[in-house]
N, C-alpha and C positions, 0 to 999 in steps of 0.2 A: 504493500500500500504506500508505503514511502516513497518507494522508486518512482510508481506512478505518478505523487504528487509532483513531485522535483521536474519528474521529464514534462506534467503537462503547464506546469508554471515555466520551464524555459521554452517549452516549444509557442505558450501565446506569449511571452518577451517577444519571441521571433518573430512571430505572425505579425503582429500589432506593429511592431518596426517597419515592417515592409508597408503600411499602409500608412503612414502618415509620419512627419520627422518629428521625431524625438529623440533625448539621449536618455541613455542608460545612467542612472546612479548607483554605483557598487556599492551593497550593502553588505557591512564585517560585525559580526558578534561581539558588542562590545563588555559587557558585564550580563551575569544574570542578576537577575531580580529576584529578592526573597532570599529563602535557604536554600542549600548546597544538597548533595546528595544526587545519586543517579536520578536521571529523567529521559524521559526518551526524545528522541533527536525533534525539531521541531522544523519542516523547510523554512528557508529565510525569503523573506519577501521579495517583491519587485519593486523598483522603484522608477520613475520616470520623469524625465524635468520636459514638460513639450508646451516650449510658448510662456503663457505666462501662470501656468501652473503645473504641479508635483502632482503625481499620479502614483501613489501605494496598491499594490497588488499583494494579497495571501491569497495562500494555498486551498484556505477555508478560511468560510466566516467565524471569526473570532473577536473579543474585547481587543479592542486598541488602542491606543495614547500614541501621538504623532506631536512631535516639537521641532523648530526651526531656526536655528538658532544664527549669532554671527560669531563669525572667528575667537572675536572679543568675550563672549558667553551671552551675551545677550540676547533672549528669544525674546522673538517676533509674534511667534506661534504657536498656539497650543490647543490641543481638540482632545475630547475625550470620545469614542464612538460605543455604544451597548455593544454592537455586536454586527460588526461588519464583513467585507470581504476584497470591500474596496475605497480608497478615500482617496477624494480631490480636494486639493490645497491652492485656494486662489494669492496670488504673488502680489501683485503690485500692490491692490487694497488692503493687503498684511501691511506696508511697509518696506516690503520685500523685494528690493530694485538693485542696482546695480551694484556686484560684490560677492565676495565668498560667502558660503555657507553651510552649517552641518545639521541634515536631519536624522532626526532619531524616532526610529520606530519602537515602541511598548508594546509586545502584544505575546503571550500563552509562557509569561514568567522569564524574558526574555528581552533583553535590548541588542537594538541594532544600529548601526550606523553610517552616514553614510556623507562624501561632501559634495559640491553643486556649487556653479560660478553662473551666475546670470552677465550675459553681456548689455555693453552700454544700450546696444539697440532693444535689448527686450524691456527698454524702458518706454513709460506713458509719452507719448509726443510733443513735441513741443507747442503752444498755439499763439498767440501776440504778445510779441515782446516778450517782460515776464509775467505776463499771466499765468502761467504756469508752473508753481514749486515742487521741486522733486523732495522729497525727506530721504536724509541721507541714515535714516536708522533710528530706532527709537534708544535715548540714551539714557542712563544709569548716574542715578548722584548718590554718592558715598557720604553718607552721615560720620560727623565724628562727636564726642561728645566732648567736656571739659577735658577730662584727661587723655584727651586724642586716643578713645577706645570707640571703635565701629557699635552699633547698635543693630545686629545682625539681623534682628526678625523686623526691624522695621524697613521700607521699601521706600525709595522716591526715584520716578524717571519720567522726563519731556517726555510727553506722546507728540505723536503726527499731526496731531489740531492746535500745536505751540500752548499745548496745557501741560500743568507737570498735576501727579499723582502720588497721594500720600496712601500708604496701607499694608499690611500684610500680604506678605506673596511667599509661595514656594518657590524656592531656586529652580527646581527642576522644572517646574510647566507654565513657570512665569504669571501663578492666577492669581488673583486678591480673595485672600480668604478669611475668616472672621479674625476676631484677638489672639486666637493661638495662646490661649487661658492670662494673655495680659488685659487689665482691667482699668479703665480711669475714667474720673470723674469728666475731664472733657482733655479735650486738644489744641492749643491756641498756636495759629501757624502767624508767622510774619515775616516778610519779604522787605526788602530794606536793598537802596542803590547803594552806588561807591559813598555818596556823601554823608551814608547813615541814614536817609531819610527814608520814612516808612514808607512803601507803595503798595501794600497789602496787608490788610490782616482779618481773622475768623478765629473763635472760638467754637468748637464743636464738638461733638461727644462720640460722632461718627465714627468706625474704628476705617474709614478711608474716606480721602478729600481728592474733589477731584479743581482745578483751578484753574482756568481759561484766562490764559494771561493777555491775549488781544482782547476780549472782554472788558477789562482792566486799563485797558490804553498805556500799556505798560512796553518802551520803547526796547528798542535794541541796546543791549550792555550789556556788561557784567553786573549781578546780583548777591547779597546771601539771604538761602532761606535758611528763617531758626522757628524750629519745633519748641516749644513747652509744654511738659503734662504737669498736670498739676492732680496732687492725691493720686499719684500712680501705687497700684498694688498689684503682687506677683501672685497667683494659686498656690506654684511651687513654693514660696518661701516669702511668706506676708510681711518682715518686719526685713527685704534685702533691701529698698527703698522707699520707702514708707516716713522711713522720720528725716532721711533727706532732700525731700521733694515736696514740703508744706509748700514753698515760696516760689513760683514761676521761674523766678531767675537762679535757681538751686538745679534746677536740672534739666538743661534742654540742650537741647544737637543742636548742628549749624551745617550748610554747605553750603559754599561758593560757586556758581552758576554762569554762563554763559547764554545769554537768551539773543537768538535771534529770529527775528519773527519769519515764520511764513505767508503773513499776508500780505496781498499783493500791494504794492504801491497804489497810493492816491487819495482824491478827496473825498469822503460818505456822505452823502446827501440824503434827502426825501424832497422828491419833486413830483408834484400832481399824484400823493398818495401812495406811490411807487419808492421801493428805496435802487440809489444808484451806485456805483463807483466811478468816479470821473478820472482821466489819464490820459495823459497828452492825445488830447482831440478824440477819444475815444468811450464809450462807455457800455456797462452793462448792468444788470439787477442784480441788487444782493439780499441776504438774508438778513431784517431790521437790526438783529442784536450787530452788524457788525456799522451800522449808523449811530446806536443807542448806546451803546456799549450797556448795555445792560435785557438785563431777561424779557422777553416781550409775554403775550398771555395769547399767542396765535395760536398755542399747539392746545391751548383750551377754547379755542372754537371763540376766543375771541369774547367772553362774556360779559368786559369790563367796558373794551371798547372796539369794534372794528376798524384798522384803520388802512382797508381796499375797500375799491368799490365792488358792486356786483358785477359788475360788466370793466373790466382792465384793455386800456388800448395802450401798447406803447408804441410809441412814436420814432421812425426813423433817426431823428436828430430832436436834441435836446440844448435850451439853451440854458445856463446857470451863470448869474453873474456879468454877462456880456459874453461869456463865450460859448462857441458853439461845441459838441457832442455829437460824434455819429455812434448810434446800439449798435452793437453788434455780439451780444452775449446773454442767456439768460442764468447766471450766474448761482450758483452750490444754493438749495433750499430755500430759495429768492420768496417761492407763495408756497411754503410748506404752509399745511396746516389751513388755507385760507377756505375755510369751509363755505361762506356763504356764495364765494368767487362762481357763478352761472358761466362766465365767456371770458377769452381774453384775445383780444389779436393781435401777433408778432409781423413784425415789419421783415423786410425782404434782402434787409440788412444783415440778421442774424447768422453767425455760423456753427452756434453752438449751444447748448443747453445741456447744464450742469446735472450732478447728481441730484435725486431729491425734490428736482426744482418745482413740478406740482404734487409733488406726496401728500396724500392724506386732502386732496381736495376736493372736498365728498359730493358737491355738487358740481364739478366742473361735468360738461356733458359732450364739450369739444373743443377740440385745439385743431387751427391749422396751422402746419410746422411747412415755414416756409423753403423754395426747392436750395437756397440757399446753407440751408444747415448741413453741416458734411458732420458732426458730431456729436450724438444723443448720449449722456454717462446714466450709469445705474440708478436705478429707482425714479426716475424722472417723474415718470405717472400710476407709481404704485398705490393702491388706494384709495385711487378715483372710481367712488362706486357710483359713477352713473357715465363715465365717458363710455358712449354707445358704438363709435367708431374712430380710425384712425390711419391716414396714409402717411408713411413713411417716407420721407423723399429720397430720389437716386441718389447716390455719393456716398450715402452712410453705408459703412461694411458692416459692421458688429451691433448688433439687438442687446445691449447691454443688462446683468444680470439683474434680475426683479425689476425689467422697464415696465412691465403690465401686472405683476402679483397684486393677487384682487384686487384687479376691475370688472368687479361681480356683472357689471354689464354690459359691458365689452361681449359683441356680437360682429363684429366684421374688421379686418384687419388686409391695407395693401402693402406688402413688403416692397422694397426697391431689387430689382435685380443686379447691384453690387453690393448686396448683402452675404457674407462670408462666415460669419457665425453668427450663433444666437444663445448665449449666455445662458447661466445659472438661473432656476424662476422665473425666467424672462414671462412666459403668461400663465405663473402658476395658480391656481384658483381663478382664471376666468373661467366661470362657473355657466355663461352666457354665450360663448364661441365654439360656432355648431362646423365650421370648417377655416383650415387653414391653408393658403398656399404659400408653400415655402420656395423663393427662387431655386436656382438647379445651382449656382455657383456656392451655394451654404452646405460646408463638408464636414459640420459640427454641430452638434444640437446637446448643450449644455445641460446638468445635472438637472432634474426637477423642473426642465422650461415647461413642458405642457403637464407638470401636476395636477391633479385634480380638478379637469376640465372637463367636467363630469358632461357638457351638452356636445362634447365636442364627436362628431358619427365618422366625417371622411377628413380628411389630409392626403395635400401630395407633397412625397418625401420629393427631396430635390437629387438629380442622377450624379453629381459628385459628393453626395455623402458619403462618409468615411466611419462615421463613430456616433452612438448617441450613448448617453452618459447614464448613470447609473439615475435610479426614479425619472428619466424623462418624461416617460405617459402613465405613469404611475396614477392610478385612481379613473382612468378616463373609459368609466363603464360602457358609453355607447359607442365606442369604437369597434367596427365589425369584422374590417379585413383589411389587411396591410402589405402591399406588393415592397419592400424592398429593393432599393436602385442597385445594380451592380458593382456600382464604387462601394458598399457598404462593407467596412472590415469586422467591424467591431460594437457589440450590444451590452451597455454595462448592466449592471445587479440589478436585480429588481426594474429594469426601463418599464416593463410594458405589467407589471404586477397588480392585481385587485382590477384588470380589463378584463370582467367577468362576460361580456358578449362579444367577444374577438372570435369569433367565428372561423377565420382564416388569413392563414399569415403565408407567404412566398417567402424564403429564404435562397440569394442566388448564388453561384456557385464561388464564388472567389471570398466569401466570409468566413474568418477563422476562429472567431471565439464571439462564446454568450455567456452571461453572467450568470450566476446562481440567481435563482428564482425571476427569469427575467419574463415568461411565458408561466407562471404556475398557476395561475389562476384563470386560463383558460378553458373553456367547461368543454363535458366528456364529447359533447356530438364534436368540436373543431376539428378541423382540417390542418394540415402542418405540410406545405409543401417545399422542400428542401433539393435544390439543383447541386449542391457539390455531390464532386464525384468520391472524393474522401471523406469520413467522419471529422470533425474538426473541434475539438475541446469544448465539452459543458462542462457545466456541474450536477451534482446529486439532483439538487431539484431545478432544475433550469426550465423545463416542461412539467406540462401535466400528463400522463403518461397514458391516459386512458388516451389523449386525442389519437387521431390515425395519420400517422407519420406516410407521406408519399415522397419516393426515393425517386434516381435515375434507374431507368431497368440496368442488370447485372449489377448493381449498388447493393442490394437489401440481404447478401450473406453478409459484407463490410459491417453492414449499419447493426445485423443483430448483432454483431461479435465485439463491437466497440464500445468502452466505459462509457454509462449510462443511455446510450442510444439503444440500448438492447433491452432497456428497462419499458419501451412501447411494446402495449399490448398485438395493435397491428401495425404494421409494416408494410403496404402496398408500393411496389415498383411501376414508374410511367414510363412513357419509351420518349428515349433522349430528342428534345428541340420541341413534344407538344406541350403547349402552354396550357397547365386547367387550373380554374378556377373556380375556389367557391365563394360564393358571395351570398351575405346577407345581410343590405345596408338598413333595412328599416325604413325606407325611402323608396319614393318611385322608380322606376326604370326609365332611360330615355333615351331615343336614339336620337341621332339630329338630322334631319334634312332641310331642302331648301325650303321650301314651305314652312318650316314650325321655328326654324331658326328666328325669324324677326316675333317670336313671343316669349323670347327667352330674356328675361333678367337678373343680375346680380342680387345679392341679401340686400343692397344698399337701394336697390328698387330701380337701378342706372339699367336702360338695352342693352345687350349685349348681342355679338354678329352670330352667335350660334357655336362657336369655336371651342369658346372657355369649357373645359371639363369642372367641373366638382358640382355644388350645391347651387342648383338654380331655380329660380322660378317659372313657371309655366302658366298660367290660367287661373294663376292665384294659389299656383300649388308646390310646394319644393318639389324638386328632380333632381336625381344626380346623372349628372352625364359623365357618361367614359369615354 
């Protein structure tokens, strides 16, 4: 059984190489974990750096802990999984950009490890001037106390949002975790320039602070922060500081700091309701706190005071002051939260929209993103439970991760045809989207993109896919039959799981691996029609075994004789190059000719010439054409 696993973990390394570039990261045994004493051999993982994420492969689903550290020991990264088989590590949004680095796999009493150099190019792009800061790493401040002795269990380090963080952490997974049985009446932090002067201070009881130092309008320089508890008490040993620590200034740490900001240069205004950033001749929206420098009540739906309209226009060019502005940005969490916000319309100007930028804008119901945007980031419009449609404009490559996670009513979606991947969540929980077409140039369909898209019946996969990621269709009960394009290598864990009406799936011949349980929830009547000519590496439950597996004829001695393909009940052989299909979409059938062609419409209610395949209308009645 060993052997087995070892040879079929190197042989999908192999596979999965040939179909898309990525490198290998060699994984070496570095400590066990726990006691000593015999144990039996355990395969060692796979690992994979491809693009801008780490790619962990085991043998078997098993607990896992992954961390990511830098040279320096500083992690980046840290996940704990119940019980996996497979885990993707997103890079940049860690932090995790240009540099060496060592990852470590945790998993069945065992550590592993492994190192990985990201190059300059697998860095985020660059877009105007410096609008764009890279963070060169999240760093570490050493606490000393009066007698220049370290305060070991206590933690302080800059994050990526130029805040720094006070709390308990474990060294090993880098997490903030409660007191760690230290106990105090409160915590009073203060932050103090070169000239002594105070530029921060909190008293709190919190056993972590977290501190937003742009917030704070706190410039670029050198700093010291000094910590004071005050009635500090140990579990272990109640009288070890206790009677030297009545007086604030009896017992506190210090460190000397380095702050330089990452946000971006220029002036923060509110003009016509809108917050902006002004820079040389240029401008885009920002999120209020970074005009206010202080807490806004937007992510409270605004109860104190709303301050957007219902209907948002921004404007081409903006004047402030005398001078003029051209938009061209809609800027990190700009209308987070702007719940009452009905409409907004972007100018022709724009080439970009940040993360976040409408999240949670519960009654937004449409945005037109004009063709000038070449750049959509993560979460843009996650949340908006009423945007009902949305067309993408050409240019844009990447569907960024959680760009549509519930938009519960999100029913129609046009992608651009230089669209190249589509992200982590990208439409998880549209609960509302009965079909998708995806361009043919997109060779990636990211972890969890179409989760629980429960209304979702047909999709066309695009003919240069490559990979879809572990839970991709995960929960998408009305999905009935699924052709697989020929580029397709690779099907991660669980993609198509709890798709309890998957009626029939094509598998074509040049795919070499499927994840454990990626097909097990397909009920006993399905169909499973499979073109390779050779068995090609599952897992134990990758299928559901009652379906009726259809082979190439002279294939079906291979298929019974091979780990877990020989676990199907039936096994039926078809004679090589005839196409069968079963189908059972739930939906009309429809053929097109010339005649019925001009009564065919789009979900959007738009004519269409008769051509388009998927979900159409007819006579007031959905059709799926093929």
């Amino acid at each position: 059984m060993k052997t087995k696993c070892i040879f079929l973990m190197t042989l999908c390394a192999f596979v999965c190489m040939l179909g898309y570039s990525r490198t290998n990261i060699p994984l070496s045994t570095e400590i066990p974990i726990g006691g000593g004493g015999a144990r039996t051999p355990v395969p060692s993982p796979t690992a994979y750096l491809d693009d801008d994420e780490v790619q962990v492969l085991l043998s078997v689903a098993a607990p896992l802990t992954i961390t990511v550290c830098g040279q320096a020991g500083n992690c980046l990264f840290s996940k704990e999984y119940a019980s996996t088989q497979e885990a993707i590590i997103p890079l940049s949004e860690n932090g995790i950009t240009q540099g060496d680095y060592v990852l470590r796999v945790f998993s069945q009493g065992l550590c592993w490890k492994g190192n990985f150099t990201i190059e300059a190019s697998k860095q985020a792009p660059a877009t105007i001037g410096d609008w764009w800061y890279e963070w060169d790493g999240q760093t570490y401040l050493d606490l000393f106390n009066d007698d220049g002795e370290h305060l070991d269990s206590l933690k302080v380090w800059i994050t990526s949002g130029d805040g720094i963080w006070i709390g308990h952490v474990s060294p090993t997974y880098s997490t903030r975790l409660a007191r760690l049985g230290i106990h105090s009446d409160s915590i009073k932090v203060v932050i103090t320039g070169e000239s002594n002067d105070t530029v921060y201070q909190k008293e709190t009881w919190w056993p972590s602070l977290g501190i937003d130092l742009n917030a704070y309008d706190i410039q670029d320089g050198v700093y010291t922060l000094n910590l004071f508890w005050a009635g500090l008490k140990l579990d272990a040993d109640p009288t070890s500081f206790a009677e030297k620590c009545e007086n604030w200034n009896e017992c506190w740490w210090r460190v000397e700091f380095e702050f330089l900001s990452h946000k971006p240069k220029g002036l923060y205004v509110s003009i016509d309701s809108t917050y902006y950033r002004l820079h040389e001749g240029y401008a885009n929206t920002v999120w209020p706190d970074d005009v206010h420098s202080s807490i806004t009540y937007r992510m409270l739906y605004n109860l104190f005071e709303r301050d957007y309209p219902i209907h948002v226009v921004i404007p081409q060019e903006l004047t402030y002051e005398g001078e003029t502005y051209t938009v061209v940005g809609i800027g990190q969490r700009s209308f987070k939260g702007c719940y009452y916000m009905q409409s907004i319309s972007l100018p022709n100007t724009i080439t970009y929209i940040d993360g976040g930028a409408f999240m949670a804008c519960k009654n937004l119901d449409h945005v037109n993103i004009p063709e000038s945007v070449t750049r959509i980031e993560g979460s843009a419009f996650a949340e908006c439970d009423r945007l009902s449609y949305m067309v993408i404009p050409e240019g844009i490559e990447t569907l960024a991760n959680s760009m549509f996670r519930e938009c519960t009513n999100l029913s129609a979606v046009t992608l651009p045809g230089s669209l190249t991947s589509i992200e982590e969540w990208a439409f998880a929980l549209c609960t509302s989207l009965p079909y998708i077409d995806i361009p043919d140039n997109v060779t990636r369909i990211g972890a969890s993109a179409f989760q629980a898209c429960t209304s979702l019946m047909e999709m066309k996969l695009p003919k240069k896919l490559k990979k879809i990621d572990m839970d991709a269709f995960r929960r998408c009960q009305r999905l009935t039959s699924i052709d697989f394009p020929e580029a397709i290598t690779y099907i991660g864990v669980e993609a198509f799981l709890e798709c309890t009406g998957l009626q029939s799936i094509t598998l074509p011949g040049g795919i070499s691996r499927i994840g454990d349980r990626a097909f097990k929830d397909m009920p006993n009547s399905a169909h499973i029609y499979c073109h390779a000519i050779k068995p090609f590496p599952i897992d134990e439950n990758t299928f559901n075994y009652n379906c009726t597996l259809h082979v190439p004829q002279g294939t079906k001695d291979l298929y019974e004789k091979a780990e877990y393909w020989k676990n199907f009940k039936v096994i039926e052989e078809e004679p090589v190059g005839e196409e069968v299909r079963y189908t059972e979409t739930g939906v009309t059938s429809a053929t097109l000719d010339a005649e019925s062609a001009e009564r065919f419409y789009d979900l959007q209610g738009r004519p269409v010439d008769g051509t388009q395949k998927g979900i159409l209308i007819r006579n007031g009645k959905k059709v799926l054409v093929r």
